[in-house]
ROFIMAR-898364 format. One record per residue: y, z, x of N, C-alpha, C in turn. Coordinates in steps of 0.05 Angstrom, whole numbers, plus 5000, padded with zeros to 4 digits. Atoms other than C-alpha are relative to their C-alpha. Example, Ala and Ser with C-alpha at 12.3 -4.5 7.8 and 13.67 -1.06 7.14 Angstrom:
<recs>
497650005018491051565246502450005018 497649994984497951435273502250144985 
</recs>
This chain:
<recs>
501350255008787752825502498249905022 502450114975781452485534500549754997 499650425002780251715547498249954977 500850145012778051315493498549795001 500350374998775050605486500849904976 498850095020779050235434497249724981 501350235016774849805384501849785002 498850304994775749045395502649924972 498149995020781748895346499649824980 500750085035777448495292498650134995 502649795020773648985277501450194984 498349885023776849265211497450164987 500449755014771749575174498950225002 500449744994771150215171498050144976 502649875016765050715147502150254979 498449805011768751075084498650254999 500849685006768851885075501150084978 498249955022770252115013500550284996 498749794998773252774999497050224994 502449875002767853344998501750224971 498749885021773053764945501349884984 498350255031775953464873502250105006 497550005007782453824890500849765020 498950184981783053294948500449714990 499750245006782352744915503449974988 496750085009789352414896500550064970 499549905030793152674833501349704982 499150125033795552384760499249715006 501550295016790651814756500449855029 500450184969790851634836498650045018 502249874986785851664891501149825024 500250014974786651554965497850085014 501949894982779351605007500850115031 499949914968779651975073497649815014 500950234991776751405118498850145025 500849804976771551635169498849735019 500350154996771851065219499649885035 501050104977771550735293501050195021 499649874980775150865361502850005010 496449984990782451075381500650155023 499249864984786651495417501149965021 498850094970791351415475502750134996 497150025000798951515479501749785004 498450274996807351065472503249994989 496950025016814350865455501849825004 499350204998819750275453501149864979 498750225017823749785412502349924996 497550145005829349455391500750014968 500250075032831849495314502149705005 498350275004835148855283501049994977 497050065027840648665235497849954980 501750155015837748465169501749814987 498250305012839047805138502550004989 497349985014845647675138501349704976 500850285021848547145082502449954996 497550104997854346715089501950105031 498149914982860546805143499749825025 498050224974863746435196496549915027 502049944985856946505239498149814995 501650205009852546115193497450334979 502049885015846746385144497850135021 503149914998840546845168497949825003 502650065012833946515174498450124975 500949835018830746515111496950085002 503050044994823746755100497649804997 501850225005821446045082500049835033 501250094967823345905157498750145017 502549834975818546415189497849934990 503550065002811746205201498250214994 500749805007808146755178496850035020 502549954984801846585223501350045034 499649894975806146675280501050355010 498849664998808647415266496850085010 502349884980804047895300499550294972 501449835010799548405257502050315006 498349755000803649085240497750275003 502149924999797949595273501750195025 499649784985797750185314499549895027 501050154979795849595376503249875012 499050234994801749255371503750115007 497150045003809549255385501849794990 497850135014815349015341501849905004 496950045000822048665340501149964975 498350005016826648745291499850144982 501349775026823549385252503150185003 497449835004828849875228498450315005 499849824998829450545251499450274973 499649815028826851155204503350104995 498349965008832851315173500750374994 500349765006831052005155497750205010 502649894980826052235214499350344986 500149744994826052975188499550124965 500749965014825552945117497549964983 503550065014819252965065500849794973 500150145025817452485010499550124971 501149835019815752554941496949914993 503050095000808352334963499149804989 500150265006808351574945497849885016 499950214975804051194992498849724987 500150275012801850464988498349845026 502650184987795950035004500549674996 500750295004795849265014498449984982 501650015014792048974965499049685011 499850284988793148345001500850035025 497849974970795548155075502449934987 498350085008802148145061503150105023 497950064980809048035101501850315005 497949794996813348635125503549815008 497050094998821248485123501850265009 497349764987827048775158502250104980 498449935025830448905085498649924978 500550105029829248785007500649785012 500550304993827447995008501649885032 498550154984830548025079498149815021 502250124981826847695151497250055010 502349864992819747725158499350085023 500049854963818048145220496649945012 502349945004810448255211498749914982 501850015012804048155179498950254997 501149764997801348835149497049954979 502550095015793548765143499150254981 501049835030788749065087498850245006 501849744985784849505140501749995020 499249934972786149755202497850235015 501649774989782650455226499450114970 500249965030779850385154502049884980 498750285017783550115093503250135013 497350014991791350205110502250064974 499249755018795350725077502750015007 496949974988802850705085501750244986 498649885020807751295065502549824995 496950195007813751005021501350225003 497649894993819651265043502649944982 497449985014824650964996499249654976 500450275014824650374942502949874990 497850125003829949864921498349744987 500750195013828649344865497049935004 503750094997821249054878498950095022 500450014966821249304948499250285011 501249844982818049874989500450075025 499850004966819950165049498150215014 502349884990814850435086500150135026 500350054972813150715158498249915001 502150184998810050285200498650195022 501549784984803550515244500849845034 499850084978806450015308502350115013 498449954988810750145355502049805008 499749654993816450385370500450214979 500049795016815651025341502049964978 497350055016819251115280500449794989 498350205011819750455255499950004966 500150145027820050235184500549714993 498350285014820749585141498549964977 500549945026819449395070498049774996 502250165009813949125032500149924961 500250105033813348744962498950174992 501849885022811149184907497549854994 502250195007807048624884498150075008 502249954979802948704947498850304998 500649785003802049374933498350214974 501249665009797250014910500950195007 499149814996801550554898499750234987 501249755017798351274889501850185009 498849834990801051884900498050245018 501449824983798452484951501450264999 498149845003800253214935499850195027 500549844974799653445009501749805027 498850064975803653435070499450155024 500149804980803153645142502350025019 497449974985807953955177499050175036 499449724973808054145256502150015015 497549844982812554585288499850025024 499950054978813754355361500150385012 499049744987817155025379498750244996 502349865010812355525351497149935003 502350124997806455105359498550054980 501849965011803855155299500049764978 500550145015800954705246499949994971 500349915020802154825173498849694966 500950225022798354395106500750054968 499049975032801754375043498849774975 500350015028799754264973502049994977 497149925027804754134915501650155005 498149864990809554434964499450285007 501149834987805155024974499550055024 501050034965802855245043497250124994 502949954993795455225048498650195014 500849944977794155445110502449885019 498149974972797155535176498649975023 501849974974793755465247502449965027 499550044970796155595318499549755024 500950244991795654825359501250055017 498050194971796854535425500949774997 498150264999801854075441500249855028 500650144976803953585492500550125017 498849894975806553785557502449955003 496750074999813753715581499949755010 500550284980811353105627498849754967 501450245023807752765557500950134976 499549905022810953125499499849874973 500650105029809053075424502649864991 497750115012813852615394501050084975 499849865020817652965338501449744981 500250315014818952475279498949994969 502749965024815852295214498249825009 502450164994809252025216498050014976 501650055016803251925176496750105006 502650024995794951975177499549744999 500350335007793251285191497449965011 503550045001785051385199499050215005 502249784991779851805217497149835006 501450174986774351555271498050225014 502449794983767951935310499449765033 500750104972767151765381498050155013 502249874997760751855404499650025039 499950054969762651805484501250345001 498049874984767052425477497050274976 501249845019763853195446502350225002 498949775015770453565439501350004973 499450045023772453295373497749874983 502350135016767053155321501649724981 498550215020773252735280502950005023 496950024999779652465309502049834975 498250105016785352315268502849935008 498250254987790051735298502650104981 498649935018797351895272501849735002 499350254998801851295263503949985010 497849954974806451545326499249955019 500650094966806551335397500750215013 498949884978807451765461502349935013 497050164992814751725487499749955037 500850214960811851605563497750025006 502350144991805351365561498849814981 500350205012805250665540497149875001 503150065007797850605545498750255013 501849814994792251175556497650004992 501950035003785751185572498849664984 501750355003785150375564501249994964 499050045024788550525486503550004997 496750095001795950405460501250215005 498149865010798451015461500450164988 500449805023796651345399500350315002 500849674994797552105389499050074974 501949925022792152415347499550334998 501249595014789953155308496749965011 502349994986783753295343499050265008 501249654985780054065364499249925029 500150004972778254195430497150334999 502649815000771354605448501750355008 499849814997776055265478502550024986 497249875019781355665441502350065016 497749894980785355755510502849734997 497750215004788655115490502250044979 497750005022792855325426500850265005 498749704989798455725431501649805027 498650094983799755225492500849704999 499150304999803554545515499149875023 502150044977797654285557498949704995 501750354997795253575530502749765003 498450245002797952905535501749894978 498250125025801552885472498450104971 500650035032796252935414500550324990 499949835013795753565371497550135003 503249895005790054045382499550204982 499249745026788154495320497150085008 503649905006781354965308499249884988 501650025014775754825280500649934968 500249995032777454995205502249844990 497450285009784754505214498149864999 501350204998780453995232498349924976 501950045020774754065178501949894975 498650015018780654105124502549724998 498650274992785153535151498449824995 501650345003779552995145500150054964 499950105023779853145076502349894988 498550095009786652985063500849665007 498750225008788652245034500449885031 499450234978789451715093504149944986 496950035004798251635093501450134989 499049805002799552295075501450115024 497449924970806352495118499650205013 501049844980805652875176503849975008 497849914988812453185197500150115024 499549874976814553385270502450085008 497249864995819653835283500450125028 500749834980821954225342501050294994 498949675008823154915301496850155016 
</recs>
């Protein structure tokens, strides 16, 4: 990974890309754009989970969510760190390709109707693409793209655009390689670099949470921000943290565990990754 310069944090919108192939576009009547947008990149990790609203008992009631100020919660973004987000529950498994767009700003909670934690905006590194991870009555559980790694917490249906994406990515820490599935197919395969032992890729579930051109740097024509932190480098290159899919101008890099954390693929990952859906799951294993 190289240094960055982070775009100032109101600057939300982003220049859309739309898929250059019809199989990319989102299936049975849903569409997700691949978002081709500002400036990221860095490495991170950290947090605390928290109880969720508890109700009744010797203790006293929960705060409800009519007592949180909602302008005081802090923006749920790949900038920011959390308290009281819940732990993925199932770091290692795949979905059945749900994800889910604000349609509104709307509140993140530490349970179905439990404490609001966050504000999760409409954009971010383009519009803001969450994978659902699990549902329960009106409610959505999502990962989130802040840190610490790993978190989740749930979002109103209401608030929500939910399509589906028939593609996942999977990389394999221990092999180093990168594989892109289709309707559970395997697409393609590519040989990547990974972090180093000193900055290692964080294994996990994760997501695509933009795609941005930086015109300071020329070994990636596209980076693609993933909505994971570096587990020891809480800021890089002047950014949060971020670890991103990105090429690199020589081929001596894949195959090895040489960068700061992000993911380095060839050429033809790269071209093929920007077309897939923005909050399509990205798996990290260490097989």
């Amino acid at each position: 990974m190289t240094n960055h310069t982070l775009p100032p944090r109101t600057r939300r919108r982003a220049e859309r890309r739309g898929p250059s192939r019809s199989g990319l576009v989102l299936r049975a009547g849903v569409g997700v754009v691949a978002v081709l947008a500002i400036v990221l990149v860095g490495l991170l990790v950290g947090g605390a989970p928290s109880p969720a609203a508890r109700q009744g008992g010797g203790a006293g009631p929960a705060p409800s969510a009519a007592a949180v100020d909602p302008a005081a919660l802090q923006e749920s973004t790949t900038y920011t760190t959390l308290q009281g987000t819940v732990p993925d529950p199932a770091p290692q498994e795949t979905t059945d390709g749900r994800v889910a767009h604000p349609v509104r700003e709307t509140l993140v909670h530490d349970a179905p109707g439990g404490t609001p934690i966050a504000r999760m905006p409409v954009t971010q590194i383009g519009d803001t693409w969450l994978p659902v991870i699990a549902r329960q009555g009106e409610w959505a559980q999502v990962l989130l793209p802040s840190r610490p790694s790993s978190s989740t917490g749930w979002l109103p249906l209401a608030d929500l655009d939910v399509k589906t994406t028939p593609y996942r990515v999977a990389v394999h820490l221990g092999s180093m390689t990168l594989a892109l599935y289709e309707d559970g197919a395997k697409l393609a395969e590519w040989t990547v670099g990974i972090g180093k032992p000193s900055a290692p890729t964080p294994a996990g579930r994760t997501f695509l949470l933009g795609a941005f051109t930086d015109d300071e740097q020329q070994y990636s024509p596209v980076i693609l921000p993933l909505g994971t932190h570096s587990p020891t480098h809480d800021t890089f290159g002047g950014g949060p943290g971020t670890v991103a899919i990105h090429t690199w101008p020589t081929d001596d890099v894949f195959g090895t565990a040489t960068s700061d954390g992000c993911i380095r693929v060839p050429a033809d990952a790269l071209r093929q990754l920007t077309e897939v859906p923005l909050g399509t799951l990205v798996t990290i294993d260490e097989a």
